[in-house]
NUTIGU-382483 format. One line per field, with one value per residue: y, x, z of N, C-alpha, C in turn; residue number from 1; residue in three letters. Coordinates in Angstrom, 3 decimals, m for minus. Example, Ala and Ser with C-alpha at 12.3 -4.5 7.8 and 13.67 -1.06 7.14 Angstrom:
! NUTIGU-382483
npy m5.690, m2.250;
npx 13.190, 12.850;
npz 7.800, 7.080;
capy m4.500, m1.060;
capx 12.300, 13.670;
capz 7.800, 7.140;
cpy m3.300, 0.030;
cpx 13.200, 12.900;
cpz 7.800, 7.870;
seq 1, 2;
type ALA, SER;
! end
This chain:
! NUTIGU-382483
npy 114.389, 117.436, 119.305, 117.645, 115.018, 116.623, 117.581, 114.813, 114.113, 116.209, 115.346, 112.673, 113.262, 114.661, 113.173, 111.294, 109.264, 108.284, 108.510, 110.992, 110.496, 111.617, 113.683, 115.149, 114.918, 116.852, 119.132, 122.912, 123.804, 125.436, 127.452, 129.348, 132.237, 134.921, 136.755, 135.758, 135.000, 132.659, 130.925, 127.543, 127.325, 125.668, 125.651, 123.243, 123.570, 125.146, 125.324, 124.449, 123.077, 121.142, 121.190, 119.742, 120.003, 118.548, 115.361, 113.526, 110.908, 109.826, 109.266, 106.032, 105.601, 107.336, 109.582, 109.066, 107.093, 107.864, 107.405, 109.919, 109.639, 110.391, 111.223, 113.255, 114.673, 117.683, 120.315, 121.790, 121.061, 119.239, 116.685, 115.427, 113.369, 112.263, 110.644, 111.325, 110.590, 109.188, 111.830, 112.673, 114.721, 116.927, 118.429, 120.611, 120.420, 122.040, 123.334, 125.713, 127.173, 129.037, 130.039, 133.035, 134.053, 137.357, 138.856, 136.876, 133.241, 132.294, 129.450, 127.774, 125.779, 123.776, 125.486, 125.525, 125.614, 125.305, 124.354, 123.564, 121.807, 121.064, 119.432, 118.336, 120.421, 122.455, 123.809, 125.630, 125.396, 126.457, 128.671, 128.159, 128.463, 126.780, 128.337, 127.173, 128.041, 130.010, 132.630, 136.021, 136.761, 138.563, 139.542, 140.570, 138.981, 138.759, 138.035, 137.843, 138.049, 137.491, 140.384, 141.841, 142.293, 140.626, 140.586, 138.530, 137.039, 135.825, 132.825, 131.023, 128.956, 129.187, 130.520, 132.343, 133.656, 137.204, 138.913, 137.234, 137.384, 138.294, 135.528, 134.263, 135.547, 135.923, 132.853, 132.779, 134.384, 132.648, 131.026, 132.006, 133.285, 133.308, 133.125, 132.719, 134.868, 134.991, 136.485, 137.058, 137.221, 136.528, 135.105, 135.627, 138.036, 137.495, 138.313, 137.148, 135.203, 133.790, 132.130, 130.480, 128.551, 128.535, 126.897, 124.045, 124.311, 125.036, 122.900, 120.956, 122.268, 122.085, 118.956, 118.280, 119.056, 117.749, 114.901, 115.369, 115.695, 113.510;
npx 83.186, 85.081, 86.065, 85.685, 87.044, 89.951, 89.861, 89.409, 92.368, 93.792, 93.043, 93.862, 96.663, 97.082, 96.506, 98.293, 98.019, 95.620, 92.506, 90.126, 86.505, 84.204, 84.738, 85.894, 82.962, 81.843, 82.902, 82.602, 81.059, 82.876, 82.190, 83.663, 83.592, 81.806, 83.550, 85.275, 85.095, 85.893, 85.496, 83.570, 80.059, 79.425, 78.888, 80.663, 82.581, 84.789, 87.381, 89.198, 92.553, 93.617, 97.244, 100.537, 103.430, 105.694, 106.909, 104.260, 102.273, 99.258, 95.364, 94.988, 92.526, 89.700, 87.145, 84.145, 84.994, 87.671, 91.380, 94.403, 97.076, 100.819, 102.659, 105.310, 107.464, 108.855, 110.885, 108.906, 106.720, 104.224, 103.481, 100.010, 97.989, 94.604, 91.069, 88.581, 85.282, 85.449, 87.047, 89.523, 92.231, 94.633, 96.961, 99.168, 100.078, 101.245, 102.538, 102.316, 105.796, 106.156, 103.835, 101.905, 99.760, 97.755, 96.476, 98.911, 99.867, 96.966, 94.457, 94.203, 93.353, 95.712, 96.930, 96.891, 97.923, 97.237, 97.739, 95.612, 94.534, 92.103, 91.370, 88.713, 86.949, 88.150, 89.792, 92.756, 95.840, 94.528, 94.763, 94.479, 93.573, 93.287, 92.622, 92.491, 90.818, 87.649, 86.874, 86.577, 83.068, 82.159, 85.185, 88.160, 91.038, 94.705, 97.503, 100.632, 103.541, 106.593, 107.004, 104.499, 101.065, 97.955, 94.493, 92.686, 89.478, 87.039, 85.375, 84.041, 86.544, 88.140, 90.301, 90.052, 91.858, 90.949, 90.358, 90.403, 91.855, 94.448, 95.196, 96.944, 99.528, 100.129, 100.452, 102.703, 104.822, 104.959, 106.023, 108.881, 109.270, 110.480, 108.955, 105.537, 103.254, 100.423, 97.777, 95.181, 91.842, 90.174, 86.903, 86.800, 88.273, 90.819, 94.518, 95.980, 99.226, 100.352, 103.401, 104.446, 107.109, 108.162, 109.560, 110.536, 107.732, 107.487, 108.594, 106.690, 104.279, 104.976, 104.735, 102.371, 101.038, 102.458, 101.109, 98.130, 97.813, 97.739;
npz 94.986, 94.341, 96.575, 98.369, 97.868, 98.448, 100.967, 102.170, 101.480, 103.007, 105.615, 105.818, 105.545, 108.212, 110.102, 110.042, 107.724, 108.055, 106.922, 107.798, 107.151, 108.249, 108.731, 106.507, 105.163, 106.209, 105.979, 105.169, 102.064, 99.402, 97.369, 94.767, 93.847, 91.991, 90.184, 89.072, 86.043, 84.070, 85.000, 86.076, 86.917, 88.259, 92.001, 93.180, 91.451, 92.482, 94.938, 98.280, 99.459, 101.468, 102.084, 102.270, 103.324, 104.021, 102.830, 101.604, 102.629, 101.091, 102.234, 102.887, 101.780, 100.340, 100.672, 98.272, 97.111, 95.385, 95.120, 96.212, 94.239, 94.993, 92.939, 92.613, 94.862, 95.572, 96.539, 99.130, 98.212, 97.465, 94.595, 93.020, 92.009, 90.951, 90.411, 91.108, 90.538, 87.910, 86.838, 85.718, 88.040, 89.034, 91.812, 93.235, 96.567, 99.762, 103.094, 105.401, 105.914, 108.051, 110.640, 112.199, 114.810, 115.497, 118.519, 119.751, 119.479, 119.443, 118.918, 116.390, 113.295, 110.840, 108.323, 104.733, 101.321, 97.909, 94.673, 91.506, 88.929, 86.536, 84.254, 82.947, 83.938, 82.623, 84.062, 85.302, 86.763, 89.873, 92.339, 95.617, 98.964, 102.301, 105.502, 107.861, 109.990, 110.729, 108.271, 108.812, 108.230, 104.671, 104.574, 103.447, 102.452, 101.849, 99.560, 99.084, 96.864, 95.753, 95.419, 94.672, 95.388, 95.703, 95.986, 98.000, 97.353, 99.969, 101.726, 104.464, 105.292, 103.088, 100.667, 97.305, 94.757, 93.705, 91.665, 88.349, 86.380, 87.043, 87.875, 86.140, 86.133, 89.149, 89.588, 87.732, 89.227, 91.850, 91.085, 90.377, 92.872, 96.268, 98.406, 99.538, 100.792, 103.491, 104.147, 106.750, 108.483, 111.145, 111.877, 114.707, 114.538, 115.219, 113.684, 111.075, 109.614, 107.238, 106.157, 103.288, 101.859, 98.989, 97.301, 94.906, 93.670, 91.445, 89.867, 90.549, 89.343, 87.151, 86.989, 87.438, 85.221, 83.061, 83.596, 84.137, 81.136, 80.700;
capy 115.846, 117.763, 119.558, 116.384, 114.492, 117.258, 117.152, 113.753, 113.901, 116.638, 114.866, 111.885, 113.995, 115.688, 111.963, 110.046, 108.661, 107.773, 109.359, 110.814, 111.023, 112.292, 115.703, 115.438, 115.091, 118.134, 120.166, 123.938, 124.458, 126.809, 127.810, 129.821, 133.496, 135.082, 137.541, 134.387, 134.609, 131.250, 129.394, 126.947, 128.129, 124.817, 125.825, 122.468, 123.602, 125.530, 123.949, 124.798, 121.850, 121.606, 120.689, 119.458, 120.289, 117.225, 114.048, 112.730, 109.371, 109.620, 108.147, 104.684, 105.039, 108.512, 109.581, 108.812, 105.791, 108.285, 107.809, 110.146, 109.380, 111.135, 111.387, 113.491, 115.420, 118.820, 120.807, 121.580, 120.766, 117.734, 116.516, 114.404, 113.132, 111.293, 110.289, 110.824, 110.357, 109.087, 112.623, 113.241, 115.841, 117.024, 119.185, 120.469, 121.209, 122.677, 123.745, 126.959, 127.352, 129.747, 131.037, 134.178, 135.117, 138.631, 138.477, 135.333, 131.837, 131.858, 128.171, 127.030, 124.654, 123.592, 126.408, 125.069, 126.287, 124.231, 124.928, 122.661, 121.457, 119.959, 119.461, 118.219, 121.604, 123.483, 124.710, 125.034, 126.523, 127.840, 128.728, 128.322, 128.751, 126.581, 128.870, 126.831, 129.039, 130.473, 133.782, 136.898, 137.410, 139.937, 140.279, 139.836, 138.398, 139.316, 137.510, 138.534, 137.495, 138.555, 142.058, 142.111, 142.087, 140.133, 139.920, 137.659, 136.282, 134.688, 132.435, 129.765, 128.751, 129.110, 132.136, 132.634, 135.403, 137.969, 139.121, 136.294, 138.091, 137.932, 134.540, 133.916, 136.673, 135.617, 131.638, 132.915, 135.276, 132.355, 129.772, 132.493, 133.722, 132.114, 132.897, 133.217, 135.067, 135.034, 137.013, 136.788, 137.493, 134.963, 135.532, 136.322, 139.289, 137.417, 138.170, 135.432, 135.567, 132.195, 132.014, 129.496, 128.375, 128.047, 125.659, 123.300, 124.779, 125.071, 121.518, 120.150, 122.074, 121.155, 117.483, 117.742, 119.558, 116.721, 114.101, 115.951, 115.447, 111.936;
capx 83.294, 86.842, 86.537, 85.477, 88.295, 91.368, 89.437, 89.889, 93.788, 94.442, 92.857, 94.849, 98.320, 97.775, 96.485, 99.354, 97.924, 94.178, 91.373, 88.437, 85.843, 83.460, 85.135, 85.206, 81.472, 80.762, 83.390, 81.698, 81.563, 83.412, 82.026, 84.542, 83.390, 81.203, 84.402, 86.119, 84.662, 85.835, 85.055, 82.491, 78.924, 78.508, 79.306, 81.628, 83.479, 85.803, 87.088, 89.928, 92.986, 94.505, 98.519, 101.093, 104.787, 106.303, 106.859, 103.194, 101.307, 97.651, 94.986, 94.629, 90.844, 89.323, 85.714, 83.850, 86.053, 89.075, 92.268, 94.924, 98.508, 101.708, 103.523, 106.825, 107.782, 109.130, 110.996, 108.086, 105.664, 104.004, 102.469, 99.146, 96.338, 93.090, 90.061, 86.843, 83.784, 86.094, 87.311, 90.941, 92.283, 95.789, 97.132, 100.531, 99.980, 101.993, 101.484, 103.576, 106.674, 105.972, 102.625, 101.841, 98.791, 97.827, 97.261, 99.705, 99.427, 95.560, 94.222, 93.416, 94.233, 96.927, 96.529, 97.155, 97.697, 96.917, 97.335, 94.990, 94.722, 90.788, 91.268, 87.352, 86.124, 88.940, 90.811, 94.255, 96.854, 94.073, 95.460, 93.431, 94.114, 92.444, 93.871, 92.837, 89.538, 86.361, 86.947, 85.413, 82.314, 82.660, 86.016, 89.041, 92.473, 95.638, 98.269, 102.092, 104.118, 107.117, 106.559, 103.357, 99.884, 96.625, 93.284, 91.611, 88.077, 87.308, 84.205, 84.063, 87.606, 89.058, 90.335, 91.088, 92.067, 89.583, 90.565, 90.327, 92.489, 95.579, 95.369, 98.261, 100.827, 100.174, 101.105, 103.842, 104.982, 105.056, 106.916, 109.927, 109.590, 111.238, 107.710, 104.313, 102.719, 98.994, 96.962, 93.868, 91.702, 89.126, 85.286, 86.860, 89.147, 92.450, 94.934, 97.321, 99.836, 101.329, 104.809, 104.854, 108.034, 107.825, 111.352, 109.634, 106.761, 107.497, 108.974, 105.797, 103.765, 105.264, 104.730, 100.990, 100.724, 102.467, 100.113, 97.419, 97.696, 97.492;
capz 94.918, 94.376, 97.939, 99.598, 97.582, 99.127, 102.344, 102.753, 101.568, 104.157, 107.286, 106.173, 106.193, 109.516, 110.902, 109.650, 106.648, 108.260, 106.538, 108.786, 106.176, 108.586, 108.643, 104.791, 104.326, 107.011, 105.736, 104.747, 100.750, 99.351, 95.745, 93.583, 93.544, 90.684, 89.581, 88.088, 84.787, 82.867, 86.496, 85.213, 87.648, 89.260, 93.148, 93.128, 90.675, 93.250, 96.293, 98.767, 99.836, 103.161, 101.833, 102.992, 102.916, 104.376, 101.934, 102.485, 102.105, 100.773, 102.861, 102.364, 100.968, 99.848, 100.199, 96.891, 96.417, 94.601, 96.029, 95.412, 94.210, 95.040, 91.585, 92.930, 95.916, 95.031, 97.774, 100.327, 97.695, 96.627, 93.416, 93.530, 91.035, 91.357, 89.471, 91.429, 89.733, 86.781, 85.919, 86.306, 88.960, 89.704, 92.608, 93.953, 97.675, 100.667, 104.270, 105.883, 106.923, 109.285, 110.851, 113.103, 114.851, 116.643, 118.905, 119.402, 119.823, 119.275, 118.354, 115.017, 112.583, 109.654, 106.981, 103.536, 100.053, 96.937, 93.016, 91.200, 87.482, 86.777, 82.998, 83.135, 84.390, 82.002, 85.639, 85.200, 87.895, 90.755, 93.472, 96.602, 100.506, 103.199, 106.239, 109.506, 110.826, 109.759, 108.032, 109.140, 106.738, 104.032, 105.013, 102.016, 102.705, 100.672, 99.271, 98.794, 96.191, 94.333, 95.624, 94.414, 96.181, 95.560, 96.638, 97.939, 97.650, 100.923, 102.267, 104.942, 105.663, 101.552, 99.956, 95.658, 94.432, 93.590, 90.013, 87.877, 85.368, 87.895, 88.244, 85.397, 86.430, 90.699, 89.451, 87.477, 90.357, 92.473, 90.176, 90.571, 93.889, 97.322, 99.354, 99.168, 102.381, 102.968, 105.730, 107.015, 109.665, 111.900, 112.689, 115.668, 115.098, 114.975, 112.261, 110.436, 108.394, 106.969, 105.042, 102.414, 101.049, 97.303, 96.644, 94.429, 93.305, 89.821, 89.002, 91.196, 88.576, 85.782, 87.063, 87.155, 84.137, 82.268, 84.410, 83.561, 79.693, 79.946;
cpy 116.231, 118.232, 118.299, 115.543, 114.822, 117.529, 115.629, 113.214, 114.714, 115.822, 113.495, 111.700, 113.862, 114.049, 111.488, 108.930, 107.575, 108.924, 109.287, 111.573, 111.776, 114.091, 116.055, 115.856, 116.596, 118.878, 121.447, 123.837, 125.326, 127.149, 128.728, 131.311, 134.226, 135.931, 136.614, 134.118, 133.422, 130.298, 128.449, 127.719, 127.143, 125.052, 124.690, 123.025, 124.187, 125.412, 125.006, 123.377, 122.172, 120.911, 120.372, 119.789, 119.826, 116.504, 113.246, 111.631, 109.780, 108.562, 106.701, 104.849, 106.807, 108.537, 109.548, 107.879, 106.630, 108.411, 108.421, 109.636, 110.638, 110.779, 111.900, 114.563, 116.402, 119.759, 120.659, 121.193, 119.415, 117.482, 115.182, 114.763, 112.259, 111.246, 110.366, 111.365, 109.842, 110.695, 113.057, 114.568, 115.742, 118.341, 119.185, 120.774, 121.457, 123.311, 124.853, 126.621, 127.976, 129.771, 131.651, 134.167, 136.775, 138.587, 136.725, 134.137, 131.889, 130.648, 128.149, 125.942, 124.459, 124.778, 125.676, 125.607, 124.479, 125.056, 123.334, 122.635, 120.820, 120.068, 119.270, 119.768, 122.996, 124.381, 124.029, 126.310, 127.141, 127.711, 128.628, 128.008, 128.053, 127.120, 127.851, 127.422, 129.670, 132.046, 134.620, 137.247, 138.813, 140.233, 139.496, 140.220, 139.148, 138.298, 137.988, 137.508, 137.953, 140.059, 142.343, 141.833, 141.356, 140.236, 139.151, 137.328, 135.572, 134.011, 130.909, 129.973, 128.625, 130.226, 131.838, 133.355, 136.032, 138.477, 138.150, 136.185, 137.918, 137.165, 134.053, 134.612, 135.804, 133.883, 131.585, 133.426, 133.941, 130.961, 130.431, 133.053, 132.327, 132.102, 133.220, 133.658, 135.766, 135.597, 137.013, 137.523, 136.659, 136.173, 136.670, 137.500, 138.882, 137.393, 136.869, 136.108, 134.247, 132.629, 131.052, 129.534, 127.713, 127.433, 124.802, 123.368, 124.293, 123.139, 120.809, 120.989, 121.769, 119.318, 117.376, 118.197, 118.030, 115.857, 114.557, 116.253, 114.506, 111.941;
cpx 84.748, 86.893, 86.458, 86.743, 89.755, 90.829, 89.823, 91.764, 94.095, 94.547, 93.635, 96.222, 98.254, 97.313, 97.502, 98.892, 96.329, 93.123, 90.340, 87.327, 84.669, 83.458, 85.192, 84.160, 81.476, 81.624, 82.883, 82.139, 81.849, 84.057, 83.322, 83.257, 82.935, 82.452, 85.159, 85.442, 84.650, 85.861, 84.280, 81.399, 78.719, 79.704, 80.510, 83.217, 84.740, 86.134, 88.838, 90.824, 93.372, 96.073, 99.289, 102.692, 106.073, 106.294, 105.139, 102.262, 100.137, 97.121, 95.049, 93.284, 90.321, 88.099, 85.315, 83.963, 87.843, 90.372, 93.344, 96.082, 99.195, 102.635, 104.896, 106.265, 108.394, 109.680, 109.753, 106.568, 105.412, 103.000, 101.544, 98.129, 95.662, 92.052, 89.058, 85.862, 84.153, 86.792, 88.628, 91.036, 93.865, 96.004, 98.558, 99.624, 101.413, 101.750, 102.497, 104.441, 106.852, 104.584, 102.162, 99.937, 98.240, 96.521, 98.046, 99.024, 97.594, 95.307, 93.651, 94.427, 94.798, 96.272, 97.574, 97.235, 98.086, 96.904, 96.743, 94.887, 93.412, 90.676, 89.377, 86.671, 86.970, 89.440, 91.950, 95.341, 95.529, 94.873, 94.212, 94.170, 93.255, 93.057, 93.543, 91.779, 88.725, 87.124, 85.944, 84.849, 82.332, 83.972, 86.821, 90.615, 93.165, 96.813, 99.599, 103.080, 105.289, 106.964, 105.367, 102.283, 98.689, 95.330, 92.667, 90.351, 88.211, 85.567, 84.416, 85.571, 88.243, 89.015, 90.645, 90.975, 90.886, 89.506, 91.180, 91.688, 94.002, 96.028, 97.112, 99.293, 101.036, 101.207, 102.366, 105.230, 105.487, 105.974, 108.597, 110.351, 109.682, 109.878, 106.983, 103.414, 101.250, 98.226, 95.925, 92.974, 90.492, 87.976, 85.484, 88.149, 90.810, 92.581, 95.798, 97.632, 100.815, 102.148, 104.890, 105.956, 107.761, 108.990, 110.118, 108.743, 106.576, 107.611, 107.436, 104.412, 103.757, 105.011, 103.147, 100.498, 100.630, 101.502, 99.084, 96.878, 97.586, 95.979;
cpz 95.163, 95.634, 98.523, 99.240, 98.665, 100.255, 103.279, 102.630, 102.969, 105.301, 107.264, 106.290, 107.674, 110.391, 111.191, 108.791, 106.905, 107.973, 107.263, 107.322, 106.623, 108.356, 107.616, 104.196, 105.088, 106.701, 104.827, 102.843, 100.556, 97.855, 95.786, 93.470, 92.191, 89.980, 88.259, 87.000, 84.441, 84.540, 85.853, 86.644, 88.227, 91.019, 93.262, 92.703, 91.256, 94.562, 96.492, 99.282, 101.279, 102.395, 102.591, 102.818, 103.142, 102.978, 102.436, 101.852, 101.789, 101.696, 102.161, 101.559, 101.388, 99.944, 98.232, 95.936, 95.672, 95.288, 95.413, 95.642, 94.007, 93.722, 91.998, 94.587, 95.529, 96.091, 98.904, 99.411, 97.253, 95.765, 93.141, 92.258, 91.482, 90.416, 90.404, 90.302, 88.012, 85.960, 86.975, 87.149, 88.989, 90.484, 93.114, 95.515, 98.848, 102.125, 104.195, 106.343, 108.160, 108.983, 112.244, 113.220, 115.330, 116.908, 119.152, 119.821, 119.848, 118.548, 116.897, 114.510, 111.801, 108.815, 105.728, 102.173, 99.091, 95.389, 92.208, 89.598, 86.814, 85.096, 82.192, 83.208, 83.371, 83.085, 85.273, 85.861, 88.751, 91.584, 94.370, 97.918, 101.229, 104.505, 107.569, 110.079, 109.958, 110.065, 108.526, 108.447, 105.989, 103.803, 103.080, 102.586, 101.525, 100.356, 98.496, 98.487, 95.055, 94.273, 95.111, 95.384, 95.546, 96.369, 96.302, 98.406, 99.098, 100.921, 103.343, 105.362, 104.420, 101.274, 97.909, 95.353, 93.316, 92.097, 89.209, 86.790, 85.743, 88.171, 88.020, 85.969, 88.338, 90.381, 89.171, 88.227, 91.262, 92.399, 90.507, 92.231, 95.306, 98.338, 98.642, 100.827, 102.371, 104.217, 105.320, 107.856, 110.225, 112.201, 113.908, 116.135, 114.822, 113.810, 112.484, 109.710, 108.293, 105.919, 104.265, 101.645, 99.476, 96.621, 96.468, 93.659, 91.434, 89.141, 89.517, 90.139, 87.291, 85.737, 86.814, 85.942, 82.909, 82.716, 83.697, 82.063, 79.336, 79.427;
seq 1, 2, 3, 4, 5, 6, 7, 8, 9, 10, 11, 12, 13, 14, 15, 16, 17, 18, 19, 20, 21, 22, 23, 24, 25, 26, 27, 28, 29, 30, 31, 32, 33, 34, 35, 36, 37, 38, 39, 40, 41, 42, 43, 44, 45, 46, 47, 48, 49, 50, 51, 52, 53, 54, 55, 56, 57, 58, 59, 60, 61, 62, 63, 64, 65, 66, 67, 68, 69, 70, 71, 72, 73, 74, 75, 76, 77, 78, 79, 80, 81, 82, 83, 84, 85, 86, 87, 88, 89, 90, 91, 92, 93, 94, 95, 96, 97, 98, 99, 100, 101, 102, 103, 104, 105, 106, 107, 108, 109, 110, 111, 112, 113, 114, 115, 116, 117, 118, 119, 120, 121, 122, 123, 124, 125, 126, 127, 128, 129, 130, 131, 132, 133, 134, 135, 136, 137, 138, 139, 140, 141, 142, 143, 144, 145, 146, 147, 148, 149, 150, 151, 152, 153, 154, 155, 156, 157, 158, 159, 160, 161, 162, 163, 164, 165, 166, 167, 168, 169, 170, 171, 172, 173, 174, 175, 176, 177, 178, 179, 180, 181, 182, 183, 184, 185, 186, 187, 188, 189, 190, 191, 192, 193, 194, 195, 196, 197, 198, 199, 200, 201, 202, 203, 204, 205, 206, 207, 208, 209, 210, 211, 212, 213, 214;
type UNK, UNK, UNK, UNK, UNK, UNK, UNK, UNK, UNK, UNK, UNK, UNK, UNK, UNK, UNK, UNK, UNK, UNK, UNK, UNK, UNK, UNK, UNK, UNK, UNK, UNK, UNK, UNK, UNK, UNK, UNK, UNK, UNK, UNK, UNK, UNK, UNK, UNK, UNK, UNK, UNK, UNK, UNK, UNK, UNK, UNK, UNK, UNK, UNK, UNK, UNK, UNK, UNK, UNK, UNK, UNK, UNK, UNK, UNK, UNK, UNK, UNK, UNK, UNK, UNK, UNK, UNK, UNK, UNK, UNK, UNK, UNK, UNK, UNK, UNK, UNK, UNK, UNK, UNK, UNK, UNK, UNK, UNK, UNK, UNK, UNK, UNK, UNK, UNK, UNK, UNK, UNK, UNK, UNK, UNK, UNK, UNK, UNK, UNK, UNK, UNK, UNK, UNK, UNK, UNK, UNK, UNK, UNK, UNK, UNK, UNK, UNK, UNK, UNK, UNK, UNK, UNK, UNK, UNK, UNK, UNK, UNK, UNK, UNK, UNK, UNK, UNK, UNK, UNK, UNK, UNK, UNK, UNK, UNK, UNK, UNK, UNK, UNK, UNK, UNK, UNK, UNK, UNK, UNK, UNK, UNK, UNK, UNK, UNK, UNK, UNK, UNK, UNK, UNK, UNK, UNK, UNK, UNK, UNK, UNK, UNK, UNK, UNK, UNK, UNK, UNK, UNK, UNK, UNK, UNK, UNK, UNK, UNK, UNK, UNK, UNK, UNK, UNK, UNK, UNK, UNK, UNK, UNK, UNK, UNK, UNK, UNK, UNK, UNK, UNK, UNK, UNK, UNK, UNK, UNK, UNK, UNK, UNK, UNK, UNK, UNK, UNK, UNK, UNK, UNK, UNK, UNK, UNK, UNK, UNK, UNK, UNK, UNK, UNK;
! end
């Protein structure tokens, strides 16, 4: 499964390159939102990464058997493909440069952004957010880019943006711009707001793109 796949890359970033696949399997799903027209309808089909924004190793061994490879490094981004279940996958990911809570210092964990490529499922460029904490239900995040605003879809601990339609312009938006800044807010009331540096971005999707055509 593609979440369980970038589930098991994250936890083997923030390890040091040891995959806990336990936290893979029990990690919450987190379908893809009915707004997204050309989504495909199988709940899978949309998944959230945890990234990284270091230079980072892939676990050694991937739930499912798929392990992924790092293809390039890209300023804070890095570019990764895989094959589970035999059907190609590519992904840039990235963690924050900065991140705020209010009030402060409240605990959670790595927040991540991911643009993904699933030529299989006809996904190409999502964007998706794993922030670090269960969202407050109902609630909808935003995303700032390029002076522009987005919303976003949330459920579980993944956000993608809510007008499907926006997708193209937000990617493009984010290929030119120096951040991408993403708020939130937790079950329990706290806000976030993570800074992602976007140096990289672009060449790291142009890398999976090409990848991605093999």
């Amino acid at each position: 499964m593609w979440r369980v796949l970038i589930l098991a890359l994250m936890t083997g970033v923030a390890a040091g390159g040891i995959a806990d696949s336990a936290r893979a399997q029990t990690a919450q799903p987190a379908p893809k939102a009915a707004p997204k027209a050309a989504a495909p309808a199988a709940p899978a089909a949309k998944s959230a990464a945890k990234p990284e924004s270091k230079p980072a190793a892939p676990p050694a061994a991937v739930a499912g058997g798929a392990e992924p490879t790092l293809i390039g490094q890209f300023g804070t981004w890095g570019a990764y493909s895989a094959t589970p279940n035999g059907k190609k996958v590519c992904f840039a990911l990235a963690k924050p440069s900065s991140s705020k809570t209010n009030p402060p210092n409240r605990p959670r964990d790595p927040a991540y952004a991911f643009v993904s490529t699933r030529p299989a499922e006809k996904v190409n460029n999502e964007v998706s957010v794993m922030i670090g904490y269960a969202l407050k239900p109902g609630s909808e995040s935003s995303v700032e880019v390029g002076g522009a605003a987005f919303a976003m879809y949330t459920q579980g601990d993944g956000l993608w943006i809510k007008n499907a339609a926006e997708e193209e312009r937000m990617v493009e938006a984010m290929r030119k711009s120096a951040d991408l800044v993403v708020k939130g807010m937790s079950s329990k009331g706290t806000e976030t707001t993570d800074t992602f540096s976007l140096k990289g971005l672009a060449q790291a999707l142009d890398k999976i793109a090409q990848d991605c055509r093999r």
